[in-house]
C-alpha positions as CSV (number, residue, x, y, z in Angstrom):
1,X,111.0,99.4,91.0
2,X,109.9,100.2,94.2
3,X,106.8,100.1,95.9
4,X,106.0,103.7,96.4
5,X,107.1,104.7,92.6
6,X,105.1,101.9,91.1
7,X,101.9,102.8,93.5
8,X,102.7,106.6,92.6
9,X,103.0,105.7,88.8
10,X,100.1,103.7,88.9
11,X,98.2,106.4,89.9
12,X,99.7,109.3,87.1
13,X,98.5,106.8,84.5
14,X,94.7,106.3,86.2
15,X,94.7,110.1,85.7
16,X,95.7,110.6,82.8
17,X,94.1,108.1,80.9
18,X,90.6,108.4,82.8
19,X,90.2,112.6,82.2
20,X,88.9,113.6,79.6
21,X,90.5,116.4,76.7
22,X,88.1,119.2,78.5
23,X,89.2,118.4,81.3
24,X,91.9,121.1,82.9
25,X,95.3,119.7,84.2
26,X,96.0,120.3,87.7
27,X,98.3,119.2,90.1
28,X,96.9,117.0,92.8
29,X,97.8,117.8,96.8
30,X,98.8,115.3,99.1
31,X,98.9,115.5,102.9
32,X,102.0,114.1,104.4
33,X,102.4,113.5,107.6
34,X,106.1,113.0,109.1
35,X,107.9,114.7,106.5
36,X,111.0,114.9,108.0
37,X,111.7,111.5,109.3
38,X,114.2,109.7,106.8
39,X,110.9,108.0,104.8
40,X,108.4,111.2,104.6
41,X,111.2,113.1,103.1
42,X,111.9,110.0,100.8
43,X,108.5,110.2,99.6
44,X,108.0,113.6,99.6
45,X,111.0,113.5,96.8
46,X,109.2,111.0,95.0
47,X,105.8,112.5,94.9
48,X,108.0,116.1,93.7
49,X,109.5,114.4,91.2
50,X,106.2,113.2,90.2
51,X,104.8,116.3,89.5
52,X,102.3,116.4,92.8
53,X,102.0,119.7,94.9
54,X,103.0,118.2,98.7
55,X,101.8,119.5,102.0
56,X,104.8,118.1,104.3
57,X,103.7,118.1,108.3
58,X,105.6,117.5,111.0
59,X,106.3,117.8,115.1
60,X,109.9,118.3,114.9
61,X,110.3,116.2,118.0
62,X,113.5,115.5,119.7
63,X,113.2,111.8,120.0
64,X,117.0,111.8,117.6
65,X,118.9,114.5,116.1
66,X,117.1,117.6,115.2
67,X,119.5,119.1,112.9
68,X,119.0,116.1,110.4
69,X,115.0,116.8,110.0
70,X,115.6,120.6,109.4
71,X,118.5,119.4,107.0
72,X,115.6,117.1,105.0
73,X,113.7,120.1,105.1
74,X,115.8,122.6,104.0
75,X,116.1,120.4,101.2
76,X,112.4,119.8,100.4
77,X,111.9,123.7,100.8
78,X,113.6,124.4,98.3
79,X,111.5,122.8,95.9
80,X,108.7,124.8,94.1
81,X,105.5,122.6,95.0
82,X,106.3,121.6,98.5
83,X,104.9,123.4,101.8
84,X,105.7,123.0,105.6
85,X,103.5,123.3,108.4
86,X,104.9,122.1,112.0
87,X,102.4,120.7,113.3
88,X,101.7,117.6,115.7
89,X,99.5,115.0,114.4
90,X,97.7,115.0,118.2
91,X,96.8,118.7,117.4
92,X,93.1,118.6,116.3
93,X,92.9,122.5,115.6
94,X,95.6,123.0,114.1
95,X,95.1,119.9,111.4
96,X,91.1,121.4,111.1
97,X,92.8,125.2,109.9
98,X,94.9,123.1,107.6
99,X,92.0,121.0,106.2
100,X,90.0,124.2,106.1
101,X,92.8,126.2,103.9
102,X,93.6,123.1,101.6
103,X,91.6,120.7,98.9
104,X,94.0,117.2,99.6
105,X,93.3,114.5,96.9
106,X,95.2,112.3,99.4
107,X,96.9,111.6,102.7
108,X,99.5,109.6,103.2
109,X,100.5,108.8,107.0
110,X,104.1,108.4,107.9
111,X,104.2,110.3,111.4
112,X,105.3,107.9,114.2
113,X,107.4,107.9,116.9
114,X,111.3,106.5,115.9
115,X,111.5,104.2,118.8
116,X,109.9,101.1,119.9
117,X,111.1,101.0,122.8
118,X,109.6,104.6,124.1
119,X,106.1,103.4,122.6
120,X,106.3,100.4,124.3
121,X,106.8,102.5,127.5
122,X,104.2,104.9,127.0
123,X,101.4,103.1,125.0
124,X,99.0,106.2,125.7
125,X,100.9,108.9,123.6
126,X,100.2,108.7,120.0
């Protein structure tokens, strides 16, 4: 099993076995950044699948083919508990409105820039 379904799993069981019967069930958020690079949208299935609500982000940039993020997306958007927001990781207002509107029990950080070699060249943009 993979790591990301085993560290996912992990944490259904922590939750269900450490609430209590008053307790209310809810669906826990999680904050993903880069959700439409080939591994946010992986794990943005996964964490779907796993009953969590998901709060994709993403910058859309042009660094490789467009078309192929909006196709992941189009695909995540479709599901009930999933939410886009473009947004750009280097955008400090527009991340404070989303942590204003939203309650995230966790982020997970897979925004980064597809090339080496272009990072390596510009070591100043994040």
């Amino acid at each position: 099993m993979p790591f990301t379904r085993r560290l996912i799993n992990a944490n259904i069981y922590h939750n269900m076995y450490t609430k209590t019967k008053s307790q209310s069930v809810y669906k826990e958020t999680i904050l993903l950044t880069g959700c439409a690079g080939f591994i946010g949208a992986r794990t943005s299935e996964l964490l779907l699948e796993q009953g969590y609500t998901v709060v994709g982000i993403d910058n859309i940039n042009d660094y490789y083919d467009v078309k192929l993020k909006e196709q992941r997306l189009e695909k995540l958007k479709a599901k009930e508990n999933f939410t886009f927001r473009k947004i750009d990781i280097e955008d400090a207002p527009a991340l404070n409105t989303l942590f204003a509107d939203n309650k995230f029990s966790a982020i997970i950080n897979l925004a980064a820039r597809a090339g080496v070699r272009y990072s390596m060249e510009n070591p100043h943009i994040i």
